[in-house]
Structure formats: C-alpha cells, structure tokens
Backbone as numpy.savetxt, mean C-alpha at the origin, in Angstrom:
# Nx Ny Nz CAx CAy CAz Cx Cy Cz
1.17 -1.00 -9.79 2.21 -1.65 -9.02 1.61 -2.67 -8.05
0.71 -2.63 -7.81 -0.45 -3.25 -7.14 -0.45 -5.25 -7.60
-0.60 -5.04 -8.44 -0.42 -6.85 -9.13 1.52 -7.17 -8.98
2.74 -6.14 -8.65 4.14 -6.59 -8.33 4.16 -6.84 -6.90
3.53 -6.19 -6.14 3.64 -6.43 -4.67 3.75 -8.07 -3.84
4.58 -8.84 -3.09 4.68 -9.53 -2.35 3.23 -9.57 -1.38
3.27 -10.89 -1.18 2.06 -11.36 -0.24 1.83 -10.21 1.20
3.45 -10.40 1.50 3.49 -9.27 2.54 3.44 -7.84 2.60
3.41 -7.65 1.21 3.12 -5.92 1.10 1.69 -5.85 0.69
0.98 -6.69 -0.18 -0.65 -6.78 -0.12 -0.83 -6.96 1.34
-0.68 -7.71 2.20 -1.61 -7.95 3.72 -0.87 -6.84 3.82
0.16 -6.04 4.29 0.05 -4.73 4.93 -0.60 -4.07 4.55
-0.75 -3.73 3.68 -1.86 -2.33 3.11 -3.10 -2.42 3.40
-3.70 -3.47 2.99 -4.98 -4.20 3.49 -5.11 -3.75 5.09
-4.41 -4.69 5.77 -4.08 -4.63 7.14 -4.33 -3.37 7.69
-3.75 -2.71 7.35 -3.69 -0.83 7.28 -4.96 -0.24 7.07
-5.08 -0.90 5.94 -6.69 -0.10 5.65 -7.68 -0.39 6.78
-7.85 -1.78 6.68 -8.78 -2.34 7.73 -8.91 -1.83 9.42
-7.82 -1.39 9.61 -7.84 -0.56 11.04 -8.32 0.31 11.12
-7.91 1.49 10.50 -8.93 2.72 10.18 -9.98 2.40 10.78
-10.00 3.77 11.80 -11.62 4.10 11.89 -12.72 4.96 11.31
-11.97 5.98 11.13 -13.20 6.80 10.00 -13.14 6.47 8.35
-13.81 7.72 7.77 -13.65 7.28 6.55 -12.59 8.15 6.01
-12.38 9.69 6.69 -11.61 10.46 6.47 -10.19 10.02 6.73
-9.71 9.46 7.43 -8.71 8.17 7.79 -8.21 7.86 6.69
-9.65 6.83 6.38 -9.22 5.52 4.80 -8.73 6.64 3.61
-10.12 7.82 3.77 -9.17 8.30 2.52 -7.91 9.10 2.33
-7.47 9.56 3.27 -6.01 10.19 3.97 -5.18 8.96 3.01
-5.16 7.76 3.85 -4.49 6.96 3.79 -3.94 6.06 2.42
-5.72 6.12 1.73 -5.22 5.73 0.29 -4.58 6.47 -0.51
-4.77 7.96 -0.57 -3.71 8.94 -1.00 -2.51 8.48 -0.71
-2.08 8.37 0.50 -0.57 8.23 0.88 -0.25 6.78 0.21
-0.77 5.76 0.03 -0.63 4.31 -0.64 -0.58 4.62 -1.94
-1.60 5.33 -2.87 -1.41 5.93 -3.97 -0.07 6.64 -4.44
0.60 7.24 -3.62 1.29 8.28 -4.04 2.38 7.06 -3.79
2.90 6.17 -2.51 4.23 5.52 -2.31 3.97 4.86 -3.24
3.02 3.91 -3.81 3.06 2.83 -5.14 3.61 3.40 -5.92
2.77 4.82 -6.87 3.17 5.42 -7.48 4.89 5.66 -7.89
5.58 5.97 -7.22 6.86 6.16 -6.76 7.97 4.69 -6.70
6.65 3.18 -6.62 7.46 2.33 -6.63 8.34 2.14 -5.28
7.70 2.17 -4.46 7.80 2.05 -3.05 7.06 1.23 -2.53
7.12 0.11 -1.27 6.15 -0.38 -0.64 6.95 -0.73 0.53
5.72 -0.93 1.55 5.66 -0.81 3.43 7.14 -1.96 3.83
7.40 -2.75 2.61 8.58 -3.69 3.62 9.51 -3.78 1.98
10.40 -3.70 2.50 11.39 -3.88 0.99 11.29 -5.57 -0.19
11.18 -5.30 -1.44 11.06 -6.26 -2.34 12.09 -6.47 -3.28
12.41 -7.52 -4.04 13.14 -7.31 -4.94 12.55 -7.20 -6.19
11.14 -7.42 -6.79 10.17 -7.27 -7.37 9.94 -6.07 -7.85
9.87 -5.11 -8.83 10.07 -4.28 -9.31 8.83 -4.41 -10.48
8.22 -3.56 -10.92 7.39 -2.92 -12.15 8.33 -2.79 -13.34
7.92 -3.56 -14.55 8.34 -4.11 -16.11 8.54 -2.93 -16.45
C-alpha cells in the first residue's frame, strides 16, 4: 500500500519515524504502520485506494 499513499501520507510516516528516539520506539512503531497499511488505512484520509 506503500507505492498508493499521497505525498502527505509518505512525509507523515517518514516524519514519524524520524522522531523516534530509540530503536525500540522505531520498531513499536513500524509494527503499528505495518498493521494500519495492512488494513488500508493511512495517518490523513485519501481517496486513493489499493487495485
């Protein structure tokens, strides 16, 4: 779902990641990014949808 995402839902995630301070953090976090993609979800609403 990663290549459907809007400019603005790539820089959030990114964005997101990049704050993190540990590593236990990043990987918390990519789980939770993993799992909302998964699901076809992302951080700001799209009309862009997965084929």
């Amino acid at each position: 779902m990663f290549d459907v995402l809007t400019s603005q839902n790539r820089f959030a995630l990114i964005f997101r990641m990049s704050q993190l301070k540990t590593q236990a953090g990043r990987e918390k976090r990519i789980e939770a990014f993993v799992e909302m993609l998964a699901r076809y979800e992302a951080p700001y609403p799209q009309k862009r949808a997965p084929r």
